[in-house]
N, C-alpha and C positions, 0 to 999 in steps of 0.2 A: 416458423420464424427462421430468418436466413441471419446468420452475423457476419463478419468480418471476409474479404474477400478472398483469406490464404483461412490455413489450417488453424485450430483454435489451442491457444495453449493455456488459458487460464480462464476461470468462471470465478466469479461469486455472487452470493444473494445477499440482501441485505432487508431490511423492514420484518413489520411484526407478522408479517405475513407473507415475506420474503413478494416484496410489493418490485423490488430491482432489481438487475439481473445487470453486470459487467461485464464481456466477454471481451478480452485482449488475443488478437492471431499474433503466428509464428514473425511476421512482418512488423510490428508494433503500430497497430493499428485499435481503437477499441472502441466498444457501440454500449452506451448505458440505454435498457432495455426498462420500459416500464410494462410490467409482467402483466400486470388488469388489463390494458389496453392491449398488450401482445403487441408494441410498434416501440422504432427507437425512439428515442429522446434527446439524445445526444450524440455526435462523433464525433471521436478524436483520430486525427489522419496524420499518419507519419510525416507528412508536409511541415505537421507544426513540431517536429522533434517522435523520434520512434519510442514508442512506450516500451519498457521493460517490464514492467510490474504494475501491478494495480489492485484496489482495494473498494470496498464503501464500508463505512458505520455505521453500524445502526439504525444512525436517523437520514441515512442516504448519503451521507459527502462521500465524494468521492474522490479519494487520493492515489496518486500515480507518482509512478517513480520513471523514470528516462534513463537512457542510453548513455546522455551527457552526465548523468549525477544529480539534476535537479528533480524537485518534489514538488509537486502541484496539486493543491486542493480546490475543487470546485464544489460549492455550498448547493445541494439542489434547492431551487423556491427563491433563492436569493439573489436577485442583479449585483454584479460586477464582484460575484465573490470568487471570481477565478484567480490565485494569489500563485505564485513559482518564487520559491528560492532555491539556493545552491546548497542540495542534501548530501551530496557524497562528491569523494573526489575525481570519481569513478562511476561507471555503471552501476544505478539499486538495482538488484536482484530479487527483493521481498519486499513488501509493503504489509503490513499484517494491522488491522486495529484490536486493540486490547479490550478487556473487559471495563475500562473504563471510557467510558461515550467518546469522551474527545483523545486518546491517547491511538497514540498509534508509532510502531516498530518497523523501522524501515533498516535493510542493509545492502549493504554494496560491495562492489570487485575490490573498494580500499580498504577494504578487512575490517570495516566497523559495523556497528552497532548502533544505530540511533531512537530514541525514543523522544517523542516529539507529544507536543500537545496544539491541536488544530488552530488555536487563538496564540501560541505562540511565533516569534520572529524569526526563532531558532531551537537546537535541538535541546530537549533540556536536562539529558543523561546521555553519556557518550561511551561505549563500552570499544577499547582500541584492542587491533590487535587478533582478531580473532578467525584468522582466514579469510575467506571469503562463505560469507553467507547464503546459503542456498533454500533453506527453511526454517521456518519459523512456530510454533505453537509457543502457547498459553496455559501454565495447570489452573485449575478452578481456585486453587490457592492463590493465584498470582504468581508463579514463578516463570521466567523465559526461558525456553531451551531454541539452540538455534542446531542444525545443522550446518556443517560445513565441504568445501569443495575437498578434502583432504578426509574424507568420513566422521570428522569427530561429529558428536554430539554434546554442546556444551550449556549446563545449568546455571542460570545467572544465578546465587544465593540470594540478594536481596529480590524483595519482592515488592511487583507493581506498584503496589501504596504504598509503598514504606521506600519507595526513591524521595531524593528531596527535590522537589519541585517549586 
């Protein structure tokens, strides 16, 4: 399998049998891969805005974060579920989905923090202030920790389900 025409800076799988494969290059370019078949499926070409960051869930969506700050989900299986809005004021840096199906953790160069739910308009936990975010994980308990451009590592105390959403 061949991906992206520059170097590769980001992978993920996704399905119960890691059925997806998202490969994002150095250029923000990114090819969703359907793994059974070995062929792509999808391309996103810097032409329509450079991808920063990228993600799937579980059940295949795929969410991308951009250069400009916006967040775009595309529903696999589903016509016209390709949605963009305005996620950061800045550069996302991280796209991550949570342990909950529809939840997903995005952060940017504007020092936030966003937790989003896929059916939502907007974000619906907004943590300010916190560098600039560079990584992200998950504990099994729910709790976020992000890394930051400055080395912190910072533990959010509330936890996944217990934001109010």
């Amino acid at each position: 399998m061949s991906g992206p025409p520059a170097p590769i800076r980001e992978l993920c799988l996704a399905g119960s049998r890691d059925e997806w494969m998202l490969a994002i290059d150095v250029e923000g370019n990114g090819i969703l891969w359907d793994m059974h078949q070995r062929q792509p499926v999808l391309s996103v070409s810097k032409r329509q805005g450079r991808v920063a960051a990228g993600t799937l869930t579980a059940d295949g969506t795929l969410c991308l974060g951009y250069a400009d700050g916006d967040i775009r989900w595309i529903v696999r299986g589903v016509p016209n579920s390709n949605r963009s809005i305005l996620g950061h004021a800045a550069e996302v840096s991280i796209v991550r989905p949570l342990h909950e199906r529809d939840l997903v953790a995005t952060g940017g160069a504007d020092g936030e923090i966003r937790l989003w739910r896929l059916a939502a308009e907007g974000p619906v936990v907004i943590f300010p202030e916190v560098g600039w975010p560079l990584s992200c994980a998950v504990s099994t308990a729910g709790q976020l920790m992000f890394g930051n451009n400055l080395g912190d590592v910072m533990v959010i105390r509330a936890r996944v389900h217990e934001c109010a959403f």
